[in-house]
N, C-alpha and C positions, 0 to 999 in steps of 0.2 A: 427514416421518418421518426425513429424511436431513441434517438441516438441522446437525447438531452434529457438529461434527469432533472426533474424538475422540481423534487423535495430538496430538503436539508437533511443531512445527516451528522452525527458528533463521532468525532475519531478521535482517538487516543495514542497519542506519541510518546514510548518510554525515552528517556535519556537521563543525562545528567544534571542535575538540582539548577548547576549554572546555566545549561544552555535552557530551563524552561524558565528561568527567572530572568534570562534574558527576551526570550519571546516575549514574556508578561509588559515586560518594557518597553520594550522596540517590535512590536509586530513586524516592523519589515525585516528583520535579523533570521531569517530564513535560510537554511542552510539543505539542500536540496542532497542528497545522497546519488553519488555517480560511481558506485562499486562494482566490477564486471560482474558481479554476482546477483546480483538486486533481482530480488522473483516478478519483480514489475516493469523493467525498467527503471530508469532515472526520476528522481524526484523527490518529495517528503512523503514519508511512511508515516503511515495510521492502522492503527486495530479498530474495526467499524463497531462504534457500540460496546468496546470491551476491554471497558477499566480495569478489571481482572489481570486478563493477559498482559495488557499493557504493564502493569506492574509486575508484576511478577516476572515478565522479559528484564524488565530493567532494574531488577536486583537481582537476576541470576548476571547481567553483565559485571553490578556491583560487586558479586563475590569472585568474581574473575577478574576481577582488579582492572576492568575495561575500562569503568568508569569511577567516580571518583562517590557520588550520593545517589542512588536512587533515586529518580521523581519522574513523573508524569503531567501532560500538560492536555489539554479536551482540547479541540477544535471545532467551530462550529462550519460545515465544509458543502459547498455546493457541487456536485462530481461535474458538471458541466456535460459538453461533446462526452459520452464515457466507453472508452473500449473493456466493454466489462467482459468476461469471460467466465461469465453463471449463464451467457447468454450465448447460443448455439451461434447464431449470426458471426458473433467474434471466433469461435474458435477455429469458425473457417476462415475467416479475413486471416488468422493469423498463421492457420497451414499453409495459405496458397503464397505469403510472403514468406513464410521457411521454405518454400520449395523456388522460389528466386533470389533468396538467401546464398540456397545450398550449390547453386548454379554459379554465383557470383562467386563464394568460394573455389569452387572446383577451378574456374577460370583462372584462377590469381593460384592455385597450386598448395591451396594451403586447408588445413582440416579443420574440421567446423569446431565450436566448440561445444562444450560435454557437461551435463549436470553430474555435481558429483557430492558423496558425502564429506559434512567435517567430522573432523576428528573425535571431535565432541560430542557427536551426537549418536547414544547408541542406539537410537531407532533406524536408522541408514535411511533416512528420509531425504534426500538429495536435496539438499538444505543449499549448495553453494551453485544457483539455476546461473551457470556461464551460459548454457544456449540459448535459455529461455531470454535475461537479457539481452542476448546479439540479439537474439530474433524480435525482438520485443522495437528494442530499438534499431536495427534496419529497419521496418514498419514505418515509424515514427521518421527517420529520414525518409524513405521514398515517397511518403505522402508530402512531406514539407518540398519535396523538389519540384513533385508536379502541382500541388498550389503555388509552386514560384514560375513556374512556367506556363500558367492558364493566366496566371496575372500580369505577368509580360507578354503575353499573346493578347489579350483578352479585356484588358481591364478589373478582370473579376476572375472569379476560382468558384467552381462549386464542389471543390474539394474539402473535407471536414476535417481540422485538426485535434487531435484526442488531447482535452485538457484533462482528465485524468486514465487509468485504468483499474480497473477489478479484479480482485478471483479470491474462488476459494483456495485453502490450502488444510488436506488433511496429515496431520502432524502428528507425534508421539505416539503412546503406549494406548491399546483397549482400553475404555472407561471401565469395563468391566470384563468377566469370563467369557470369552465367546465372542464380544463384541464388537460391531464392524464401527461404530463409532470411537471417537482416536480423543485422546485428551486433552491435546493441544492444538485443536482443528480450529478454523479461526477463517475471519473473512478481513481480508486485508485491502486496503487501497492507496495505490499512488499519485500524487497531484503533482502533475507536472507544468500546469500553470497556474501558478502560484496564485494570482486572483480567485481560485477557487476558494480557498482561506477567507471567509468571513471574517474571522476571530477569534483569539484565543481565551482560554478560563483556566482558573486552577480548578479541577476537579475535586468537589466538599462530598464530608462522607453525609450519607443516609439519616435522620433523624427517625426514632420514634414513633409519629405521628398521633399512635392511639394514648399514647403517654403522655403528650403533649396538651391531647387532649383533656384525658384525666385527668390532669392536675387543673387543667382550666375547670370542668365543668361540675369533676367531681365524681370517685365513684358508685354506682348503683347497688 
């Protein structure tokens, strides 16, 4: 019943200077990330709300020589159907498809796959989610199969296909002594039907305001 999010939200995609000055131009020039590792599944990655990170991801790639200019591009993004996973509901939808995952594997003789750390990362925060992907996406196939098969039975499906998903992710070093809060904790979301994308913005900084004002009105 609760499955469609009904606000807007702005997401923040780091990458390379060219691929956001191509967005800027071509909004359909959308390039969907299919890495077995992706902590969402398939699709375009956003940092919800958090021009920060976003940046800051995408000049620590820069000095890694991953990509060529640091830049950032805003999305203005409707999560649509959303398999979020801040929400209790999902995190069961998505054990009871690991545990017909883990089935399907065993059948076929082969071992599941494993989150693992990179190399890079010295917080050992299991940065490269291989199972969480499979599992993520088996999901997303076995729902698509059986809305293809109420619709050839049926005329219709009242099956729900997930145009995006959710989650948090707690990441990095204590903000502080003692502290269970993590410094590079973040709420990330994947779109994996692309119509979610309203539109693109180049993200302006911050003015001012009270200064703006002062010079307009004068101060007291």
């Amino acid at each position: 019943m609760y499955e469609l999010r009904p606000n807007l939200i702005l997401g923040f995609h780091g990458c390379d200077q060219s691929v956001s000055e191509a967005l800027l131009k071509n909004p359909k020039n959308i390039l969907k990330s299919e890495k077995p590792y992706d902590w969402l599944g398939h699709g375009m990655y956003f940092w919800e709300n958090d021009l920060e990170r976003a940046t800051e991801w995408a000049k620590n790639k820069e000095r890694l020589g991953e990509i060529k200019k640091a830049s950032v591009i805003g999305a203005v993004i409707h999560l649509g159907v959303c398999c979020d996973f801040l929400d209790r509901s999902y995190i069961k939808l998505i054990s009871s498809f690991y545990e017909l995952m883990k089935i399907h594997y065993e059948a076929l003789g082969i071992p599941l796959p494993v989150n693992t750390d990179a190399k890079s990362d010295p917080n050992r925060d299991k940065l490269l989610r291989h199972l969480d992907c499979a599992t993520i996406e088996f999901m997303h196939q076995k729902i698509f199969e059986a809305y293809q098969l109420e619709v050839a039975s049926s005329g219709f499906s009242s099956k729900k296909i997930f145009d995006s998903t959710r989650g948090v992710f707690t990441e990095g070093e204590p903000a502080f002594k003692g502290a269970g809060l993590l410094d590079k904790s973040h709420i990330q979301i994947c779109i994996r039907n692309l119509n979610c994308i309203k539109g693109f913005f180049l993200p302006r900084k911050e003015t001012d305001f009270i200064q703006i004002l002062t010079k307009e009105y004068g101060s007291k």
